[in-house]
C-alpha positions as CSV (number, residue, x, y, z in Angstrom):
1,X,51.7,134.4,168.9
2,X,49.5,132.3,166.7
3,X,45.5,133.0,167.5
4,X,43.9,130.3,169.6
5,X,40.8,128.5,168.0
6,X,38.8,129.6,171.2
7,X,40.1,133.7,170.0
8,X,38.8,133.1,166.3
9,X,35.2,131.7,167.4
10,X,34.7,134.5,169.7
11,X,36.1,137.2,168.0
12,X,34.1,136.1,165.0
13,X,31.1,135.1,167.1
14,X,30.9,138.4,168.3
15,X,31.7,141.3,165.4
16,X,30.4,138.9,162.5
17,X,27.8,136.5,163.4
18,X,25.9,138.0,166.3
19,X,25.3,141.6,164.3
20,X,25.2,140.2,160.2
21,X,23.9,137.0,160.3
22,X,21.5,137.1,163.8
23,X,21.0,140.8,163.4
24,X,20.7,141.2,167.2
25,X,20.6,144.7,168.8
26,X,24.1,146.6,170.3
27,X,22.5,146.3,174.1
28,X,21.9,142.4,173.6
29,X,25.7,141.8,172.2
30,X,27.0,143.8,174.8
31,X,25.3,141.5,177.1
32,X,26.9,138.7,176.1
33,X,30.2,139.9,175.7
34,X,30.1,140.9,179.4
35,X,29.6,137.7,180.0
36,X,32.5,136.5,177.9
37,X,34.5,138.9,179.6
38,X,33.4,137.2,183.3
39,X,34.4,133.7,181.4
40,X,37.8,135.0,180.7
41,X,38.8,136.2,183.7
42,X,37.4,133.2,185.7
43,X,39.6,131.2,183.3
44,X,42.8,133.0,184.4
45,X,42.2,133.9,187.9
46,X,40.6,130.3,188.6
47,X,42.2,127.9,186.1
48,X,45.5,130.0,185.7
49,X,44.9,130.2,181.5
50,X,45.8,133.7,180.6
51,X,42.7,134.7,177.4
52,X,45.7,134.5,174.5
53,X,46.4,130.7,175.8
54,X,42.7,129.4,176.1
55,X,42.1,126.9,173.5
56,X,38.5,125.6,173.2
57,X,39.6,122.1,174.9
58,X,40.2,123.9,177.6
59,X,36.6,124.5,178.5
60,X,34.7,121.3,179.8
61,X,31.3,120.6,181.9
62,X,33.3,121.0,185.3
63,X,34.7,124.5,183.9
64,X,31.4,126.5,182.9
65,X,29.6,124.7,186.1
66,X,32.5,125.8,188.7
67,X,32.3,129.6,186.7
68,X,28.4,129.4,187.6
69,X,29.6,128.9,191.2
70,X,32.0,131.3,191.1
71,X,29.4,133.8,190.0
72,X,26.8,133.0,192.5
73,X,29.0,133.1,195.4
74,X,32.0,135.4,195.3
75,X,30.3,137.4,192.5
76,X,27.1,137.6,194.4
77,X,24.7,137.0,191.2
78,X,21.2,136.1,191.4
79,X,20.0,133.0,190.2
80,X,18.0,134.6,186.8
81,X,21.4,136.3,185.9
82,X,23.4,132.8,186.8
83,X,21.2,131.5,184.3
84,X,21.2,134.2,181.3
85,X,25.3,133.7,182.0
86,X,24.6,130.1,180.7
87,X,22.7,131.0,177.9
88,X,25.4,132.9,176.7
89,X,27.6,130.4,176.8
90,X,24.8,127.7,175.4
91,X,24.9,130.2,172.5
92,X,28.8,130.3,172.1
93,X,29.2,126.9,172.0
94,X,26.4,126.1,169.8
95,X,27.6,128.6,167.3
96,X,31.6,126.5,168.0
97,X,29.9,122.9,167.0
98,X,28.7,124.2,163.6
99,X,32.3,126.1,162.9
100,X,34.0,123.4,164.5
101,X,32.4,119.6,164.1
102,X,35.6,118.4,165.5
103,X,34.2,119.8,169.2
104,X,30.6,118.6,169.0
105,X,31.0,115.9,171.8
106,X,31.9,119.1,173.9
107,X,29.7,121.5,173.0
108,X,26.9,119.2,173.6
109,X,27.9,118.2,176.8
110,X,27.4,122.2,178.0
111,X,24.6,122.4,176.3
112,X,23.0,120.2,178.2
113,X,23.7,121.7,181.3
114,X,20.4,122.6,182.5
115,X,19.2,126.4,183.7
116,X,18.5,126.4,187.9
117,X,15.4,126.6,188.9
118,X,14.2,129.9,190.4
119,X,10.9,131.3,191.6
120,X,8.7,132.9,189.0
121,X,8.7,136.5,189.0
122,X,5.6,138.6,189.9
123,X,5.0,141.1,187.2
124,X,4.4,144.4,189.0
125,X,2.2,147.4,187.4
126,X,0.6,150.5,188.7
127,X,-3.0,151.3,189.5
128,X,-4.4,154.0,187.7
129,X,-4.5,156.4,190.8
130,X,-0.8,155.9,190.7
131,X,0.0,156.8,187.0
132,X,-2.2,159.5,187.6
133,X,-0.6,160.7,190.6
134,X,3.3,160.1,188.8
135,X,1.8,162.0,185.3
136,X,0.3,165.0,187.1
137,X,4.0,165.9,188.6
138,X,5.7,167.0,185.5
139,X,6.1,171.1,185.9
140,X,4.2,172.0,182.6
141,X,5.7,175.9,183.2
142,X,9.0,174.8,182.4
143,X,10.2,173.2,179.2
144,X,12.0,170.2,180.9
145,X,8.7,169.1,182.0
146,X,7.0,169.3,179.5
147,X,10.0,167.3,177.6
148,X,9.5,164.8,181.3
149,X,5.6,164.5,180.5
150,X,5.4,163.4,177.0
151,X,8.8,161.4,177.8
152,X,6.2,159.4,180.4
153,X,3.2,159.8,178.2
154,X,4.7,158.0,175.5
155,X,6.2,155.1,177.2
156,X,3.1,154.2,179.1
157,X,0.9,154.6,175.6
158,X,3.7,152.3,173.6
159,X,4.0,149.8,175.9
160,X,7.4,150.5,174.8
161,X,10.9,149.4,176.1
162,X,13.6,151.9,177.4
163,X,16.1,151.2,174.5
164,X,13.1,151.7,172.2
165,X,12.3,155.4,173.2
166,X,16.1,156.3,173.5
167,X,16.5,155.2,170.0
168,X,13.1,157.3,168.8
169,X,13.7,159.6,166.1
170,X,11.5,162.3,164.4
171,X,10.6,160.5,161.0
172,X,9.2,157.2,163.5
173,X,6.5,159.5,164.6
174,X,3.2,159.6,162.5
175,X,0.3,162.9,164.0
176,X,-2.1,162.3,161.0
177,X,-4.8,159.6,161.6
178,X,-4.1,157.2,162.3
179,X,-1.7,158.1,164.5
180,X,1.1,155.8,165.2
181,X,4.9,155.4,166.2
182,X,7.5,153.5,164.7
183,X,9.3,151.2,167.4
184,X,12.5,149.1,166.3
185,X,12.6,146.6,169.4
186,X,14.8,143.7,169.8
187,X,16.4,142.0,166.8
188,X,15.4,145.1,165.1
189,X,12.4,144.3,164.5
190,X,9.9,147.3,163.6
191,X,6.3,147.3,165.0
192,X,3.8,150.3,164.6
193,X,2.3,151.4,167.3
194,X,-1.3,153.1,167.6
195,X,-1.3,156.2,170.3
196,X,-4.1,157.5,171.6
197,X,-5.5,161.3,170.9
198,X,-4.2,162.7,173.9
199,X,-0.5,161.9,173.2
200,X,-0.7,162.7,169.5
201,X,-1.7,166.3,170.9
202,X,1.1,166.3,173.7
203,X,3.6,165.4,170.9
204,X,2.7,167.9,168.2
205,X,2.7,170.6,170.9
206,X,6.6,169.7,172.0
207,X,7.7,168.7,168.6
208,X,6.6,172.2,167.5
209,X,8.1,174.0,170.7
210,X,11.6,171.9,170.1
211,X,11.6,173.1,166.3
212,X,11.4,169.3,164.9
213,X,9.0,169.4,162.8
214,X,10.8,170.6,159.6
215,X,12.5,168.1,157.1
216,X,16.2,168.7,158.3
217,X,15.0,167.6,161.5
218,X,13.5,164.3,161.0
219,X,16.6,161.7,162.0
220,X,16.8,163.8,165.2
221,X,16.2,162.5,168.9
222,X,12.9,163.0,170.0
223,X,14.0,162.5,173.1
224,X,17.5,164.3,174.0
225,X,19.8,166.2,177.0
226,X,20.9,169.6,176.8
227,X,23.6,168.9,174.2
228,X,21.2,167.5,171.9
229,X,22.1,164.1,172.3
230,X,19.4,161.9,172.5
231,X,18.7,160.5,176.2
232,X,20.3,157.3,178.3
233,X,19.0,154.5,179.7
234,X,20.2,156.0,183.2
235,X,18.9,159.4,182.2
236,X,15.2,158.2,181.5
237,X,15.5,156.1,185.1
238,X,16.1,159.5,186.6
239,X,13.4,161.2,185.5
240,X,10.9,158.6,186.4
241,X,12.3,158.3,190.1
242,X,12.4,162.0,190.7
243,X,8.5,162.3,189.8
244,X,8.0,158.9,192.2
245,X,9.8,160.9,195.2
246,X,7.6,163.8,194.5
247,X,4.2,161.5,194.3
248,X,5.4,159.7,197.7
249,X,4.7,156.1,196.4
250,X,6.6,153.4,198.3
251,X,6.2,150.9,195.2
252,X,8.9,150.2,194.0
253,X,9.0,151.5,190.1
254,X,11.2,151.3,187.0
255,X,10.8,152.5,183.3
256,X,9.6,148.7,182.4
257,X,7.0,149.3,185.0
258,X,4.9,151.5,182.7
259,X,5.2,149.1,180.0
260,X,3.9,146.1,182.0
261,X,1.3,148.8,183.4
262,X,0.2,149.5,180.4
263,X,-0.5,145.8,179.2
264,X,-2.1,145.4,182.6
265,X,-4.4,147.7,181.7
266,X,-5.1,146.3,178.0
267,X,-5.8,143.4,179.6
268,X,-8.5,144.6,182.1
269,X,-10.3,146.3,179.6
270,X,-10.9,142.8,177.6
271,X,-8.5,143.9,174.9
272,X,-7.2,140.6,173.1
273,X,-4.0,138.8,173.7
274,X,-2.6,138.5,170.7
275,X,-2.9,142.6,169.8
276,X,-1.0,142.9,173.5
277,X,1.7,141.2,171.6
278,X,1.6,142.5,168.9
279,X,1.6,146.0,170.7
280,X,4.3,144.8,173.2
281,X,6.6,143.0,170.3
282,X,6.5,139.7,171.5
283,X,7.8,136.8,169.7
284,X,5.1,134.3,171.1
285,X,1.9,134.8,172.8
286,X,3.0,132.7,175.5
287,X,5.2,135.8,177.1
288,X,1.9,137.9,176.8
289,X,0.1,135.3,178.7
290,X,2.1,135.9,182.2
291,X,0.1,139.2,182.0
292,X,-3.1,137.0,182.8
293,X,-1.8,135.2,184.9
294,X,-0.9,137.7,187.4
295,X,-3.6,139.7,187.2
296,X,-6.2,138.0,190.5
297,X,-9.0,139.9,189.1
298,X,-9.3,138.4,186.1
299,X,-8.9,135.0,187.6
300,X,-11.5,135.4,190.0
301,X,-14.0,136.4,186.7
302,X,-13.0,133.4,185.8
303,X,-13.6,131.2,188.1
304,X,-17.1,133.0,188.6
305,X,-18.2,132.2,184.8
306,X,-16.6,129.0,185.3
307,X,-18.9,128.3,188.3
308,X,-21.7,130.3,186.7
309,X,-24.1,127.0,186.9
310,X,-22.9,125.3,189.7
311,X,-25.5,125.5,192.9
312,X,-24.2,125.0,196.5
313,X,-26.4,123.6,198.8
314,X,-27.0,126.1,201.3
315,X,-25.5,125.9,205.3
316,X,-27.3,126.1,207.7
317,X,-27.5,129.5,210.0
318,X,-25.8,128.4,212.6
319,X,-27.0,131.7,214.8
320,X,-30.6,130.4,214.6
321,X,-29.3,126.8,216.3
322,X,-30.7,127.9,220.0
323,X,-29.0,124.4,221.7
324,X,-25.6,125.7,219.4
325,X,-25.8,129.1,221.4
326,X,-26.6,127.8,224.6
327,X,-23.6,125.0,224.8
328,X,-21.1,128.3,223.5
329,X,-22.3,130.3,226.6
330,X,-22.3,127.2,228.7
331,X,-18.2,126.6,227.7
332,X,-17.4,130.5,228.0
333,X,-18.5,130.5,231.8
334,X,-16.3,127.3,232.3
335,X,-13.3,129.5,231.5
């Protein structure tokens, strides 16, 4: 059977253009294929087109909006996945108009289906009683936590994302001053990051305990399982939650936790905005800012500077109003 148009732009979409040309990471093209995948099996189960008959003027406004249905309500999707579905698509079918003019009219008409509206997301971070508490857990006497405690150590001081210290290898890290790690976030984009003393130390100890330091060594996992494979995504999400069960917090806590925590914390001591993004890999400054925006603290020193000059009269004491009183007591022996 001949290939479809729809089979070549997708096919081509995903193994050429999404990893050559936009050089985006393996996690974020397996996110939108999953979604491509959820497209084509709406398509046959829904609109009875099996994937090898699915030509690209098959798809129309109606189509992607009824697949958004589907996925809210028999898939049970949230509204923020719903909508990074339709970006997906958005970026299919912008990448079909430039391959194939001949489908602009419908590629814009889905591109300008609009995201839903949701309810902005409160970031959530720890105190520092609670790091403390989740750090000091780690049993130091045995060499998997040791491994656990510069594991946590690290991804607090980076600000880092999961994938980011999964994908750490020996030759990223730098012990001589200044200290700094090599991160290779999203796009593959590298960013140095500075650590502070006590994680340099932590790090020399265990790279020296786990033999790592010499030169055949250096494109090995930093972080790795018992088979010398460096560590998953699910594997770093265990650790964390077992040391949150043994500190008895109720709060709710995920490996992104310590990497908002730790811009939280930037961002209390006074520590510029644009070296948070910088530190945190963000494209714009913009993303940084929902840091201060949740944080009520800062707003209130805000508003207090704001308000610095402004005098309020003063009310007056209402206990010293004798004819105030009286009438009170008068009304509480009516009842």
């Amino acid at each position: 059977m001949k290939p479809t148009d729809f089979g070549y732009c997708l096919s081509n979409y995903l193994t050429v253009y999404l990893p050559g040309q936009k050089n985006l990471s393996t996690n974020t093209i397996k996110s939108y294929r999953d979604t491509y995948k959820l497209l084509l099996r709406f398509m046959k189960m829904k609109c009875n087109i099996s994937p090898e008959r699915l030509f690209i003027r098959n798809f129309d406004r109606d189509s992607i909006d009824n697949f958004l249905l589907w996925l809210e309500r028999e898939r049970g999707n949230s509204i923020s996945t719903r909508n990074q579905r339709l970006a997906a698509i958005h970026a299919l079918f912008r990448y079909i108009q430039g391959e194939m003019p001949e489908h602009l009219l419908l590629c814009q008409q889905i591109l300008a289906m609009p995201f839903k509206r949701t309810e902005r997301t409160v970031v959530s971070y720890l105190p520092v009683d609670t790091l403390k508490a989740i750090l000091a857990r780690p049993d130091t006497a045995t060499l998997n936590g040791r491994r656990d405690l510069v594991l946590l150590s690290v991804l607090y001081d980076t600000g880092a994302r999961v994938q980011e210290i999964i994908d750490l290898i020996v030759r990223d890290i730098r012990l001589d001053e200044p200290a700094i790690i090599r991160l290779i976030g999203k796009g593959k984009k590298i960013r140095h990051v500075p650590i502070m003393k006590q994680t340099v130390n932590l790090l020399e100890t265990y790279l020296q305990e786990q033999n790592l330091l010499r030169d055949n060594f250096i494109s090995h996992p930093v972080f790795f399982n018992r088979q010398h494979n460096k560590l998953t995504r699910a594997g770093v999400s265990y650790i964390l939650s077992k040391y949150i069960n043994q500190a008895e917090t109720t709060v709710k806590i995920t490996p992104h936790v310590l990497r908002h925590t730790k811009a939280m914390h930037l961002l209390q001591a006074d520590v510029n905005l644009v070296y948070i993004r910088d530190l945190l890999g963000h494209a714009h400054v913009n993303t940084t800012e929902i840091y201060a925006r949740t944080n009520p603290e800062m707003k209130r020193k805000a508003l207090e500077k704001a308000n610095a000059d402004t005098v309020l009269p003063n009310l007056p004491q209402w206990q010293n109003d004798k004819g105030l009183i009286s009438w009170l007591q008068g009304l509480c022996k009516l009842k």
